[in-house]
C-alpha positions in Angstrom: -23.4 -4.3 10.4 -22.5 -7.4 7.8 -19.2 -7.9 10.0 -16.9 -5.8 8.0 -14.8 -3.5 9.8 -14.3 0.0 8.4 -10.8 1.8 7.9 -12.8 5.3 7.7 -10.1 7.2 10.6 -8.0 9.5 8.3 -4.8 8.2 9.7 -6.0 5.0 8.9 -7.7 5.3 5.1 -7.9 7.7 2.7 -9.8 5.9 -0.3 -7.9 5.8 -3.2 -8.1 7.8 -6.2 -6.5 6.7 -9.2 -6.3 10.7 -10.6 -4.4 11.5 -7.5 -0.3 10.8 -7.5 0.5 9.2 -4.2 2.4 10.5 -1.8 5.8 9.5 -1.6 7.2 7.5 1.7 10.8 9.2 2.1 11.7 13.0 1.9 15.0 14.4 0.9 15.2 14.9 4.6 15.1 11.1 5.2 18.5 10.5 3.2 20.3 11.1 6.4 19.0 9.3 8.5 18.9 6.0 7.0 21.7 4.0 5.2 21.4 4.5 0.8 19.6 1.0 0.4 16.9 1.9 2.6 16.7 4.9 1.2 16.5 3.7 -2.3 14.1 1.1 -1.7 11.8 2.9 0.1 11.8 5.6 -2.7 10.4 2.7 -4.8 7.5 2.2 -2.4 4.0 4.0 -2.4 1.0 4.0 0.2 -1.9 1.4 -1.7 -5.0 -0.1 -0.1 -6.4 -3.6 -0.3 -8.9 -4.0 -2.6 -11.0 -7.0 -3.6 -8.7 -7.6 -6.9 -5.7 -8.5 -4.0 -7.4 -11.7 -2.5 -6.8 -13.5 -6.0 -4.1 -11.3 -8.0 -0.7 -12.5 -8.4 1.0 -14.3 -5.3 -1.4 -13.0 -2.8 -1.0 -15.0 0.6 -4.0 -12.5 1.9 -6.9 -14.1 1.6 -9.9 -14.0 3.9 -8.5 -11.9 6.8 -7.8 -8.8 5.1 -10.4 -6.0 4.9 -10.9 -4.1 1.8 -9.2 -0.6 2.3 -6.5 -1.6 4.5 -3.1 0.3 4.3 -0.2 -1.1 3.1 2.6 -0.5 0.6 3.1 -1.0 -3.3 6.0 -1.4 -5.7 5.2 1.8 -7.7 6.6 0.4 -10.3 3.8 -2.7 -10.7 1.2 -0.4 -9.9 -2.2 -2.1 -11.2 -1.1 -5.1 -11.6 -3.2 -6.3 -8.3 -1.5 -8.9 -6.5 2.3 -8.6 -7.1 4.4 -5.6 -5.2 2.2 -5.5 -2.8 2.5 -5.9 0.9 0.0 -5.7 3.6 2.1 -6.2 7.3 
């Protein structure tokens, strides 16, 4: 092994495919159970993956401990722009 580790559990990573819409984070169903800011903001959000373009993109604090194809979240609204509305916790 080169010392990588590998997001390959299906809970864990799906690799991305640009054809594919993403799936949304909130349900109509959601609504209720969380107050309207939540709500909206988290209707802004998609599921992403780190990628190699993320270590030097934008404002990027994630460096060298990330591994490529790591969940997180994106803005979908600065979708490819690598770097900037994306959050890795």
């Amino acid at each position: 092994s080169d010392g990588t580790k590998s997001y390959t559990h299906s809970l864990l990573y799906t690799p991305p495919k640009k054809t594919t819409p993403r799936r949304a984070l909130v349900a109509e169903d959601d609504r209720l159970l969380v107050t309207k800011y939540l709500f909206l903001l988290m209707e802004q959000m998609q599921p992403c993956h780190f990628t190699e373009e993320d270590r030097t993109g934008g404002r990027s604090k994630v460096k060298d401990n990330m591994d490529v194809g790591f969940p997180g979240l994106e803005c979908k609204h600065c979708t490819g722009k690598a770097g900037f509305g994306r959050y890795f916790p």
